[in-house]
C-alpha positions, -999 to 999 in steps of 0.1 A, spaced: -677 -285 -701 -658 -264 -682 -626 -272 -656 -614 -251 -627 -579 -245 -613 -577 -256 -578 -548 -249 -551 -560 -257 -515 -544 -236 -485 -544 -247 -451 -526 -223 -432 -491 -234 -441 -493 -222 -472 -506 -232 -510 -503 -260 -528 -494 -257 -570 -523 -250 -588 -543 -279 -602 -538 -284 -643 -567 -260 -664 -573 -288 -683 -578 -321 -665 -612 -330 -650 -596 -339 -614 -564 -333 -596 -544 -347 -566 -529 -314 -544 -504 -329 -517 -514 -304 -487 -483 -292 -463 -489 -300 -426 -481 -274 -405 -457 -276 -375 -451 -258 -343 -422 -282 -337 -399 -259 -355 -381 -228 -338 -362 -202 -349 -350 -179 -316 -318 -158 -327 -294 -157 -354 -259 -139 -356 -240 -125 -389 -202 -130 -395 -192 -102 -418 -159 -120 -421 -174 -153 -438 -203 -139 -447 -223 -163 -427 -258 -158 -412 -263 -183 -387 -297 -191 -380 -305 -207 -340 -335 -227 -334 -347 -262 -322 -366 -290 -341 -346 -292 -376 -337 -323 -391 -300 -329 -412 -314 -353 -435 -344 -339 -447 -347 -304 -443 -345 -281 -466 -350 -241 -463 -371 -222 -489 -345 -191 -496 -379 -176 -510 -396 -170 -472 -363 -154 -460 -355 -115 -459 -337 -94 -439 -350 -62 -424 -340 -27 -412 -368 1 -411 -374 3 -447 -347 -16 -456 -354 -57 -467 -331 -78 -486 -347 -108 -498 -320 -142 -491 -342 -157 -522 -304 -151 -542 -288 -178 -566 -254 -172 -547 -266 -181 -509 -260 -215 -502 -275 -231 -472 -272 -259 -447 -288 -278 -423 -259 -281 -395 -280 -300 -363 -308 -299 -349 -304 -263 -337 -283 -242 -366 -288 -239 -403 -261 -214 -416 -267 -193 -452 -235 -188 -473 -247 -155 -483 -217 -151 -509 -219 -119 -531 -257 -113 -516 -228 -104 -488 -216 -71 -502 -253 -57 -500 -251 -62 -461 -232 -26 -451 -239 -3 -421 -257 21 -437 -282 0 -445 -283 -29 -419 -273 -17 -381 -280 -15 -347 -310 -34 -328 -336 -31 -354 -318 -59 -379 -346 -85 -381 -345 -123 -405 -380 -124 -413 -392 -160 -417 -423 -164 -435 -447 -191 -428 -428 -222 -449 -392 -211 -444 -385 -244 -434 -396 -279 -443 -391 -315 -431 -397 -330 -468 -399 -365 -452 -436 -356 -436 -442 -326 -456 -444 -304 -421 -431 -267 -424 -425 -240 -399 -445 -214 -386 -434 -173 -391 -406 -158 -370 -412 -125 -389 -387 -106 -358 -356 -123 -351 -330 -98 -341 -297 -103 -358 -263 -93 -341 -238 -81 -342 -247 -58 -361 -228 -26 -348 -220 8 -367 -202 41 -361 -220 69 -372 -193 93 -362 -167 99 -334 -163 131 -316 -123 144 -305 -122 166 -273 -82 174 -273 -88 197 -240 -106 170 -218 -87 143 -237 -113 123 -250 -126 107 -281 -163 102 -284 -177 71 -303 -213 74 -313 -233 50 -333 -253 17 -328 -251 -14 -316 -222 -10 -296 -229 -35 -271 -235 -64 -293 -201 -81 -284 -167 -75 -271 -144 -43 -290 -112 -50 -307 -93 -20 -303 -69 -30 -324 -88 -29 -353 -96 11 -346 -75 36 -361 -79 78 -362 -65 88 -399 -62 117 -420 -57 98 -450 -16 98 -453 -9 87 -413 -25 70 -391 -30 63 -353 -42 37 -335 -58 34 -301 -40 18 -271 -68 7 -247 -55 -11 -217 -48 -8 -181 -20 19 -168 -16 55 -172 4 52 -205 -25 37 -222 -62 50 -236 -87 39 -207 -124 33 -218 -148 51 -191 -183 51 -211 -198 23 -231 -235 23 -238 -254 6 -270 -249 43 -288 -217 55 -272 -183 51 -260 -162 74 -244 -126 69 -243 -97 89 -222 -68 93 -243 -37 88 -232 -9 120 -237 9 98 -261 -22 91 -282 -32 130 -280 8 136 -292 3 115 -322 -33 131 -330 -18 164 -331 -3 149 -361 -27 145 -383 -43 169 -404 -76 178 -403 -105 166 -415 -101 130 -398 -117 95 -398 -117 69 -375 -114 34 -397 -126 0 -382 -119 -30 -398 -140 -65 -403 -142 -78 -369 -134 -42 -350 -166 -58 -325 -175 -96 -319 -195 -117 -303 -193 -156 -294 -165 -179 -287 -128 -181 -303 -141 -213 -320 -174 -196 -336 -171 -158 -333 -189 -135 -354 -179 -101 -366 -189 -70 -374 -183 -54 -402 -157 -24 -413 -169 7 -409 -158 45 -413 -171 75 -400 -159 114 -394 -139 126 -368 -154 156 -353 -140 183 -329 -161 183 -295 -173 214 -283 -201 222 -257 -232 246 -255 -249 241 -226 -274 272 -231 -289 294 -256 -304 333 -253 -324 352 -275 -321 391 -275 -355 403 -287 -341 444 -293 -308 434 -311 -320 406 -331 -293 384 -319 -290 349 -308 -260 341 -285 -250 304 -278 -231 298 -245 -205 269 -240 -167 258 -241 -142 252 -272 -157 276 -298 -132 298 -303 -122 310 -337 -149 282 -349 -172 294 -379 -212 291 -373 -232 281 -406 -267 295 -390 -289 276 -417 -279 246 -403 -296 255 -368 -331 238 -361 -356 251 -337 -385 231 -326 -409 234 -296 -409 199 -283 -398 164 -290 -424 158 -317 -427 187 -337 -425 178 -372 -425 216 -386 -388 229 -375 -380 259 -385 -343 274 -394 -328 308 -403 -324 308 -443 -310 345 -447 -281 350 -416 -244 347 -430 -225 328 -409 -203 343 -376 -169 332 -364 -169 329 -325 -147 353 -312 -147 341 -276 -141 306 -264 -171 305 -245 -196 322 -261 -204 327 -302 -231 360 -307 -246 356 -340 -267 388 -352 -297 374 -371 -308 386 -405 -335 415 -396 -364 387 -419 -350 361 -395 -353 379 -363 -390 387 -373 -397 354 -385 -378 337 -352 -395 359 -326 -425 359 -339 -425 323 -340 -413 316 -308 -426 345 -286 -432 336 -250 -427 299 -253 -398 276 -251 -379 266 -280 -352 234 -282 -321 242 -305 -310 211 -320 -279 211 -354 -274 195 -384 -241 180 -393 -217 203 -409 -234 235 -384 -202 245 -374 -161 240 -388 -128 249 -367 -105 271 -379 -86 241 -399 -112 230 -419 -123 203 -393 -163 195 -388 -177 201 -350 -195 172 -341 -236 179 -345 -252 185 -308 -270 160 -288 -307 165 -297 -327 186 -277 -302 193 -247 -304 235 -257 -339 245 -248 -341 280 -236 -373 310 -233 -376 333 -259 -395 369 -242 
């Protein structure tokens, strides 16, 4: 005699397995729902608290399988399936996850921008009174979930550079954002009036603020190398009675300077870079990246050129290693070439990093 295991699936997901050694077995089958929505959800670094937005949930008998729950970032995921999140059914429209300590796991460098996803596997919810569940909602974008990557500090057109992600998920606290070299600090002083810092740019990935003289008095300051320091709810979104915040964040501050073309000197071996602010700057030429179009996924970099200090403000000659002239032209030869950098490509005279160019914006011949 011999006895099968049984579990029947019907689309909403498995039942338990039927016992090995009983001849028949009763498996309760889930019904599956389309009644249940899940459309947005928002994270408040402060509390800790993702909120999840939907229709169709019920206070009194539903109940969330942490288990189905993850949230994503590229190759990031961080399954919610945690002893320490607690969750709640709040009405028919918002169930909000205590995430606790699982919290701490949830930092910029991980989770930012607008590829933050909850991914809700089929059965993240149930209504244990008719045993219906809810269908995926494997993309649901989270905000705010905004980051500073790094900040760039142009003392001569007075303006600080924010770069990062995310940017526009809410409204900017500006008094939350402080330039520091560690010892002293100095905060922004965005407003209205020729006394204060006056925002001119804000994308998703950028904001560009002109500095007041009295802001650009107390930089000059501070020591180099600086960072600008946001803390928890630097950017929000949603009303006074049920905001959520970002997180803090940290990133360098880099000097700004400009190269607006490049030129390659087949005879002399030299490669001259033409733009503003680069005076007395040092050139690391291994941190240089050549490619020929947007999609090139063999760059190629000098590995044998020391590195040059710029000895006009508007124009930086570096002399190539005689192997990396070869290697460069004959590479290159009659064809266009981008010129893209990698952090840390060039330093002032202090000490201070020179914020990485703007991808491909140098493209120049090589004959």
């Amino acid at each position: 005699e011999h006895y099968y295991q049984v579990a029947v699936d019907n689309g909403a997901g498995f039942s338990d397995r039927s016992p090995a050694d009983e001849p028949a077995q009763w498996a309760e089958v889930l019904a599956y729902s389309t009644s249940f929505k899940l459309s947005s959800a928002t994270y408040d670094a402060k509390s800790g608290v993702l909120t999840l937005s939907g229709s169709g949930f019920s206070t009194s008998s539903g109940a969330v399988h942490l288990d189905k729950l993850s949230l994503v970032s590229g190759s990031e995921r961080l399954s919610l399936d945690d002893p320490a999140v607690q969750w709640k059914v709040d009405s028919s429209s918002k169930i909000t996850l205590t995430l606790n300590d699982l919290a701490h796991d949830i930092v910029p460098d991980r989770f930012s921008g607008n590829e933050v996803y909850v991914d809700a596997q089929t059965g993240w919810y149930e209504n244990t009174s008719n045993r219906q569940v809810a269908q995926a909602f494997p993309k649901v974008q989270v905000k705010p979930m905004a980051a500073i990557s790094h900040a760039a500090l142009d003392r001569g057109a007075k303006r600080l550079y924010l770069y990062g992600a995310g940017l526009k998920h809410g409204t900017v606290d500006w008094n939350l954002i402080a330039i520091t070299d560690g010892v002293e600090s100095v905060k922004l002083n965005v407003g209205s009036g020729s006394t204060r810092d006056r925002v001119t740019t804000h994308t998703d990935s950028q904001i560009i603020v002109t500095l007041s003289q009295g802001t650009l008095d107390a930089l000059a300051q501070l020591v180099d190398p600086l960072e600008v320091v946001a803390e928890t709810g630097w950017l929000y979104t949603g009303s006074s009675s049920s905001r959520a915040h970002a997180g803090a964040d940290d990133a360098p501050v880099y000097v700004q300077v400009s190269v607006t073309r490049a030129a390659f000197d087949s005879n002399t071996g030299t490669l001259t870079l033409y733009g503003s602010g680069l005076l007395g700057n040092e050139l690391d030429p291994a941190k240089l990246v050549f490619l020929l179009n947007t999609k090139d996924t063999n760059p190629w970099s000098p590995s044998k050129t020391d590195p040059v200090v710029a000895e006009d403000d508007e124009e930086i000659v570096i002399p190539l290693h005689p192997d990396d002239a070869k290697a460069f032209y004959d590479r290159y030869k009659n064809k266009n070439v981008f010129m893209n950098t990698r952090e840390g490509w060039m330093t002032t005279p202090s000490g201070g990093g020179v914020a990485p160019l703007t991808d491909f914006t140098v493209l120049f011949s090589v004959r």
